[in-house]
C-alpha positions in Angstrom: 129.8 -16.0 -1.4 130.5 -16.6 2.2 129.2 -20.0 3.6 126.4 -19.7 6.4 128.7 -21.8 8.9 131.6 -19.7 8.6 129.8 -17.0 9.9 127.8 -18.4 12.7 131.1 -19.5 13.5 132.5 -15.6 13.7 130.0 -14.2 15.1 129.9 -16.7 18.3 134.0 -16.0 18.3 133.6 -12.5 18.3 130.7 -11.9 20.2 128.0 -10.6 17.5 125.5 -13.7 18.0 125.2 -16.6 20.7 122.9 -18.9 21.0 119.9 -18.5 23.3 120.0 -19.3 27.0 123.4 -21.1 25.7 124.8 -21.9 29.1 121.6 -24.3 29.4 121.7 -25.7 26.2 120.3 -23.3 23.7 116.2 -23.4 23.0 115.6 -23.1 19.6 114.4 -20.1 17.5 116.5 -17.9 19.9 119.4 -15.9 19.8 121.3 -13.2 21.5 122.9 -10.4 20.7 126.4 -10.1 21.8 128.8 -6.8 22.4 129.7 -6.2 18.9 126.4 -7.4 17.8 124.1 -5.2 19.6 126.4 -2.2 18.1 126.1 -3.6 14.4 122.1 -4.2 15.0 121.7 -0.8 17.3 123.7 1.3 13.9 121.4 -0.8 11.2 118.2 0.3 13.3 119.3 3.6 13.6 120.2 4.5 10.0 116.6 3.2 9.0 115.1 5.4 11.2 117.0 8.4 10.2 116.7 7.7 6.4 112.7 6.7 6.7 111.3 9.2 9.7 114.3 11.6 10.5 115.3 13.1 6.9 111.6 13.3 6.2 108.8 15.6 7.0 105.7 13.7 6.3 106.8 10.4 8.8 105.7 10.1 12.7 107.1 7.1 15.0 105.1 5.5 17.6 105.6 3.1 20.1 102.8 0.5 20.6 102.8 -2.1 23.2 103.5 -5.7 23.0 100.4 -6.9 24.5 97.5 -5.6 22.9 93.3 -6.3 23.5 93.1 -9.4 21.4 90.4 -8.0 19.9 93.3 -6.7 17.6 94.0 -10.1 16.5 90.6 -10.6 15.9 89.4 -7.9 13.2 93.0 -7.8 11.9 92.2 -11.7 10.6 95.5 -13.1 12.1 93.5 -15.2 15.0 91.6 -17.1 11.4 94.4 -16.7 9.1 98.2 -16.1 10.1 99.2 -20.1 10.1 101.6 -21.7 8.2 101.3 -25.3 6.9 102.6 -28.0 9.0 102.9 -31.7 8.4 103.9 -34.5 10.6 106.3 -37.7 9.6 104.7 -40.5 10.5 107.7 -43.1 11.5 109.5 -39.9 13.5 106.7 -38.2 14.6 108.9 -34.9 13.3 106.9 -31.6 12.5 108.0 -29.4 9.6 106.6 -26.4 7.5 105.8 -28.2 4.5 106.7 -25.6 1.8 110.3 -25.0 3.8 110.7 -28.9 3.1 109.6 -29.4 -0.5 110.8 -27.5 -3.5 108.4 -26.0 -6.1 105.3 -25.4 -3.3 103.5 -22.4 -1.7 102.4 -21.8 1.4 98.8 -22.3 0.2 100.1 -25.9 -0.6 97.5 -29.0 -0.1 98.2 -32.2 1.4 97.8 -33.6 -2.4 99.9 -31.3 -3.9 103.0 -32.0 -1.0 102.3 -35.7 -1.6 103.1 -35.5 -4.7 106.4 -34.0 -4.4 108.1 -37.5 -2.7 110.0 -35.4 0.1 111.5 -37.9 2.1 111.4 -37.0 5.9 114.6 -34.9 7.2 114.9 -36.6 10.0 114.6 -40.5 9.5 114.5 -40.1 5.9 111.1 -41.6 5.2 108.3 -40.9 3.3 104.7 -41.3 5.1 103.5 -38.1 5.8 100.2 -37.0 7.7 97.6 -34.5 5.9 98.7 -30.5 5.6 97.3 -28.8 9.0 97.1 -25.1 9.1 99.0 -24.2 12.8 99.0 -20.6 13.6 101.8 -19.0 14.8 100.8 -16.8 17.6 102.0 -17.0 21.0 99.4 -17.0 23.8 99.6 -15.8 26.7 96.9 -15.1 30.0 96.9 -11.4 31.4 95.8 -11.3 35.0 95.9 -13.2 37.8 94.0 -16.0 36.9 95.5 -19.2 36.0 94.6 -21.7 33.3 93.5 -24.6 35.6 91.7 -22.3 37.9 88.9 -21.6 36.1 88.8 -22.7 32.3 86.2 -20.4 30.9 86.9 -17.3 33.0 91.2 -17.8 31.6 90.0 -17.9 28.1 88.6 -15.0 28.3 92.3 -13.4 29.8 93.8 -14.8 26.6 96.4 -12.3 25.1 98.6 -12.7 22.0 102.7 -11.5 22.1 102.2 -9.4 18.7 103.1 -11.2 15.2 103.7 -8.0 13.7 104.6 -4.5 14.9 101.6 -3.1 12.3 98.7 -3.4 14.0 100.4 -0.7 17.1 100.6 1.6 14.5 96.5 1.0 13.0 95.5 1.3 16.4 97.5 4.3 17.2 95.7 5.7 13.8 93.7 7.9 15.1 95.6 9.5 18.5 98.2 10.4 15.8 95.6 12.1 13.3 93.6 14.1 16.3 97.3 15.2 18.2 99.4 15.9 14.8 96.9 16.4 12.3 99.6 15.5 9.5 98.8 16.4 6.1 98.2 13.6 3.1 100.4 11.5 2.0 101.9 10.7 6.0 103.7 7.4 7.8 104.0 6.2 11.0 106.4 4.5 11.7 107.5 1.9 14.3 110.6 -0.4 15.7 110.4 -3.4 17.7 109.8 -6.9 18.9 107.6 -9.5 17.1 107.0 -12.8 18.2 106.3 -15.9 16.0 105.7 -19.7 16.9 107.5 -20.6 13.8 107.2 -24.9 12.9 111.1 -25.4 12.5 113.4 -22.0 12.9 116.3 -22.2 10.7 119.2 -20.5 9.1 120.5 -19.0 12.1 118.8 -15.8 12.5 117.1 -15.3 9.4 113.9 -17.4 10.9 113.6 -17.3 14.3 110.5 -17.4 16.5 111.7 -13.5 18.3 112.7 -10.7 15.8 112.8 -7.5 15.8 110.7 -5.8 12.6 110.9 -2.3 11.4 107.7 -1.2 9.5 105.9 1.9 8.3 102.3 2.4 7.6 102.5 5.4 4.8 98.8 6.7 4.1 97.6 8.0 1.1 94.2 9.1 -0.3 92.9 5.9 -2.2 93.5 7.0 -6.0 97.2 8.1 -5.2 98.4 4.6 -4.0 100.7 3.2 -6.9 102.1 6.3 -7.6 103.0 6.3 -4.0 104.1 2.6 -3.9 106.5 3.0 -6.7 108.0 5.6 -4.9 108.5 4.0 -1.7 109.9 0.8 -3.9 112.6 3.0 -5.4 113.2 4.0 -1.3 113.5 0.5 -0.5 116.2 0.1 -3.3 117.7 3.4 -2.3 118.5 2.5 1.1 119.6 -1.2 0.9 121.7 0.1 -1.8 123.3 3.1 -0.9 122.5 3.5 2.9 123.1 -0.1 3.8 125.6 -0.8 1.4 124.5 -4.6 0.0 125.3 -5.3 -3.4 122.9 -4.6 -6.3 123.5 -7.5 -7.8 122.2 -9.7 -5.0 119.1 -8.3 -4.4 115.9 -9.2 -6.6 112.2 -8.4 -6.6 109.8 -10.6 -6.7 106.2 -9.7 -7.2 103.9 -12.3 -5.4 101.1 -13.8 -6.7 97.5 -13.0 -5.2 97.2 -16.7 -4.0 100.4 -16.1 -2.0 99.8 -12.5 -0.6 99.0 -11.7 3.1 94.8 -11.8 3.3 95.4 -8.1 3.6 97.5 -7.7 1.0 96.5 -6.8 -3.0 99.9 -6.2 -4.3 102.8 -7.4 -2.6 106.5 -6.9 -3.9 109.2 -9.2 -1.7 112.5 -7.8 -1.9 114.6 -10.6 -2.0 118.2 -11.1 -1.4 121.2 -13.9 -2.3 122.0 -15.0 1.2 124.5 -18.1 1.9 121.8 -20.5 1.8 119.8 -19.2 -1.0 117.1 -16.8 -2.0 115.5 -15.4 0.5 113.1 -12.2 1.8 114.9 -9.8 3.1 112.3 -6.5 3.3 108.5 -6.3 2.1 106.1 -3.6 0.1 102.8 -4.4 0.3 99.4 -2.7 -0.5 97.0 -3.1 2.5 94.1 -1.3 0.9 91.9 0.1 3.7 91.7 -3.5 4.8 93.0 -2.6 8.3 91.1 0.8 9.1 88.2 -0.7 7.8 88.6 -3.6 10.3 89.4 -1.2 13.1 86.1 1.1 12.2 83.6 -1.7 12.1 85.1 -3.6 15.4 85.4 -0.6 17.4 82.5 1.7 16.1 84.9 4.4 16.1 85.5 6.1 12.8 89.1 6.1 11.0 87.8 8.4 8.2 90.4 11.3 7.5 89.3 15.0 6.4 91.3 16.5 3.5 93.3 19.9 4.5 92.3 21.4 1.0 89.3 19.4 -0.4 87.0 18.9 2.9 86.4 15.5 1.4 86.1 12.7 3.7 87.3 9.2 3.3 89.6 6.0 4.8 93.3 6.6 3.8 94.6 3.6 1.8 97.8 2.2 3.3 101.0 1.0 1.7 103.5 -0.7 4.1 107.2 -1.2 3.6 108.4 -3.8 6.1 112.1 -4.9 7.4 113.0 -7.6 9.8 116.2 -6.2 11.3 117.8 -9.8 12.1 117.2 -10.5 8.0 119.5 -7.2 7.4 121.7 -8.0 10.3 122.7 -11.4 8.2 122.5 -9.8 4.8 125.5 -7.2 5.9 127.3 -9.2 7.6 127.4 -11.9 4.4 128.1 -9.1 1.9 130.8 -7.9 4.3 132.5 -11.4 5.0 135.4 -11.8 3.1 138.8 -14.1 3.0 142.1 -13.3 1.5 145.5 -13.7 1.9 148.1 -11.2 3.6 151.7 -12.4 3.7 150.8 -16.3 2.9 148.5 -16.0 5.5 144.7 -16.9 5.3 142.3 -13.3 6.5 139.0 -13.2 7.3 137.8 -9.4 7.3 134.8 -8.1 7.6 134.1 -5.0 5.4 131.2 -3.1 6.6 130.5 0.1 5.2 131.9 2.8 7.7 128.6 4.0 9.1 127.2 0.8 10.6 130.7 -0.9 12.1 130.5 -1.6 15.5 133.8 0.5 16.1 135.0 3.0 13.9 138.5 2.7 15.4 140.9 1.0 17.1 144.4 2.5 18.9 147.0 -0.1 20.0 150.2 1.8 21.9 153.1 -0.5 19.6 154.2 -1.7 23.0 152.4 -2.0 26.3 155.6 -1.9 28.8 156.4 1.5 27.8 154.3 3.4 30.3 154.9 6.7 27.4 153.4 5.1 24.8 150.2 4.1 26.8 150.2 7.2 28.0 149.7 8.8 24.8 147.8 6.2 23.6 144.8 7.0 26.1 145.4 10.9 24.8 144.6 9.7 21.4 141.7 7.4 22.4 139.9 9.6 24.5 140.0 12.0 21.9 139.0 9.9 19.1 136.2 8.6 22.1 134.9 12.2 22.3 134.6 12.4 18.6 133.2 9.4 17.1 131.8 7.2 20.4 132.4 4.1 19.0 136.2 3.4 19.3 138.0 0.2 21.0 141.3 0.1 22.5 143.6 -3.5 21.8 147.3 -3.3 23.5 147.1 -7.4 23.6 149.7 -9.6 21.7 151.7 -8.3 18.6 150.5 -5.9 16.4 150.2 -8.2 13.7 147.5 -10.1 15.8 145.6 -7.1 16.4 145.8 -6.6 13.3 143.9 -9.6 12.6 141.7 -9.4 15.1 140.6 -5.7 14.4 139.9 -6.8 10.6 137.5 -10.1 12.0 135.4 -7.8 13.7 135.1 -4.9 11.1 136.8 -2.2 12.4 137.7 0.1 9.0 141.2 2.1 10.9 143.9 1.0 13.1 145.7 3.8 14.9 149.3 2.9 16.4 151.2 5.3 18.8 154.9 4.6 18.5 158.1 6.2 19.7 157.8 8.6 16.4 154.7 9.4 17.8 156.2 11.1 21.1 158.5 13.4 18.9 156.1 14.9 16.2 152.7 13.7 17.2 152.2 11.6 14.1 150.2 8.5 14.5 150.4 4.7 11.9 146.9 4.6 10.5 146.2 1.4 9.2 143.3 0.4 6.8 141.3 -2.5 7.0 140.6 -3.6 3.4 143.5 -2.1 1.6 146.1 -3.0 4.8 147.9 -0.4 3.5 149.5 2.2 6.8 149.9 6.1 6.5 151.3 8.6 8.9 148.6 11.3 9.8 149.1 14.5 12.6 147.0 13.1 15.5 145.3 16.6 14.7 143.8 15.6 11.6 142.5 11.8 12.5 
């Protein structure tokens, strides 16, 4: 298995990932997606969106704003509930998530219970810790013109939250979706986008950061049909990390979470979880929501959610099962299943193998020498063409071709394509592969 520095390291290098706001320093929990990076994440986001709503006939996508009426917040439970544990060090005055700090704890962990572990401070290496204090991890925000220190009761009341979770767009956008489209039972909604969340101490690079993007789907079903329907949508969930995405088997595990650990929401909840370079860890969700959201929404708003059957007439709230990805989680998962070293002529490689329908370039074509205005003339004939065809194709006529080589393999692209002399005389092109090295002649005509 790949070590987590090694690829922070090549994705900095080779512009997938930087750090946030990096010319001033970073801030933490942030990141940025570079060039090749916003290809990778763009291709990961796409091929979950045509294997979930596109290929499908009973899925709808939505886009729901970031800022929503808190009163979303409110009946969904997450201004009461969505906090994570926090606990101070005394002699540093350091602030950590206690269960991210302690082994063989929960998130429901009390300030007993973490005592009782002996976990010595990161930071100074102590051990006086303060009580377990719930800290929720919304951001706020004020909407409007008025300030904070203008008038204190009139601001609270222009208090707005950047959403935790891309779910509750979807609830909300319930009903507009029932009354315009009038889908048929079972149905999804589905929706891709920023989520915001104040975590205690972001870590791991980009698996928890305090700005993700999340990839979710509501799938309602009439209330009797729901495991049927979640066992279905967990052999999906296999299907497409599997065989879409391309991670290992091996790597990834289930594990089913007990009901003092589940989401308030949530009465069965299956993590999917998956061997990254620093451990186990979630990678995508399946929980059962129950009608605990539309319930929320009905009593709140006064506005019924109930759905009429097509067939029956019968009248009741859809129960809801939600299968749930954050993208950045993925992003990290493929690139450590793709990361690889080995050894090419004595030399040390580092190659990225992504499965060909999520590299950032699907190509590469090098003229073997870039003085020879003939060659880089024919070159641009074969990359345009190549252009036209696949989109995603990159064009290297720097340093030797062993180098580009190299270079070509760090970033992932699976083909090399060199025009030589032997090129100008029967329009036969080198065609190099990435993980095999191995080099072919192929008619330009058949690339």
């Amino acid at each position: 298995m790949s070590k987590l520095e090694d690829i922070v390291s090549l994705c900095k290098r080779r512009g997938f990932v930087f750090p946030g706001s990096d010319v001033y320093g970073g801030f933490a929990g942030t990141w940025d997606f570079g060039p090749l990076g916003v290809i990778l994440k763009k291709n990961l986001m796409d091929a979950w969106w045509h294997y979930f709503v596109e290929e499908r006939d009973d899925m709808y996508g939505v886009d729901a704003a970031i800022l929503m009426n808190p009163r979303t917040w409110e009946a969904s439970g997450h201004t009461a509930t969505f906090a994570d544990p926090l606990v101070e060090c005394k002699e540093c005055k350091s602030r950590f998530r206690a269960d991210k700090i302690a082994d063989g704890i929960t998130e429901s962990v009390t300030t007993e219970e973490f005592l009782n572990t002996h976990t010595k401070c990161p930071v100074c290496g102590k051990e006086n810790w303060g009580p377990i204090r719930k800290f929720n991890m919304m951001f706020t925000t004020h909407v409007g013109a008025v300030l904070p220190d203008d008038d204190a009761e009139l601001a609270s009341k222009n208090i707005a939250y950047l959403r935790p979770e891309t779910a509750q767009g979807i609830f909300v956008n319930y009903k507009n979706v029932v009354d315009t489209i009038y889908p048929s039972l079972p149905f999804g909604i589905a929706q891709q986008g920023k989520a915001f969340r104040n975590e205690i101490s972001p870590r791991d690079f980009i698996l928890r950061d305090r700005e993700c993007s999340q990839m979710e789907i509501e799938y309602f079903v009439a209330p009797d049909t729901w495991e049927e329907n979640f066992e279905k949508m967990r052999g999906l969930q296999h299907d497409f990390l599997e065989k879409v995405v391309g991670l290992p088997a091996e790597s990834i595990h289930e594990y089913e979470v007990p009901a003092g650990d589940r989401a308030h929401y949530s009465k069965r909840t299956i993590d999917f979880m998956f061997d990254y370079p620093n451990g186990s860890e979630e990678l995508m969700g399946l929980a059962y929501r129950t009608v605990f959201d539309l319930n929320n929404i009905q009593r709140e708003s006064g506005k019924s959610m109930e759905y009429r059957d097509k067939q029956t007439g019968e009248t009741f709230v859809p129960h809801v099962i939600e299968p749930s990805v954050g993208v950045e989680r993925l992003f990290l998962a493929v690139l450590a299943s793709a990361y690889c070293e080995d050894e090419i002529d004595g030399n040390k490689r580092i190659v990225l193998k992504f499965p060909e329908n999520l590299a950032p370039y699907k190509y590469c074509v090098s003229p073997l020498l870039k003085n020879k205005p003939e060659l880089v003339e024919k070159a641009r004939v074969v990359y345009e063409q190549l252009k036209q065809k696949y989109t995603f194709v990159t064009w290297d006529d720097s340093g030797n071709i062993g180098k580009r080589y190299r270079k070509q393999d760090e970033i992932g692209t699976p083909k090399c394509v060199v025009i030589d002399f032997d090129t100008l005389d029967d329009d036969t092109v080198t065609v190099r592969d990435r993980d095999t090295t191995e080099q072919v002649r192929i008619e330009i005509a058949k690339l």
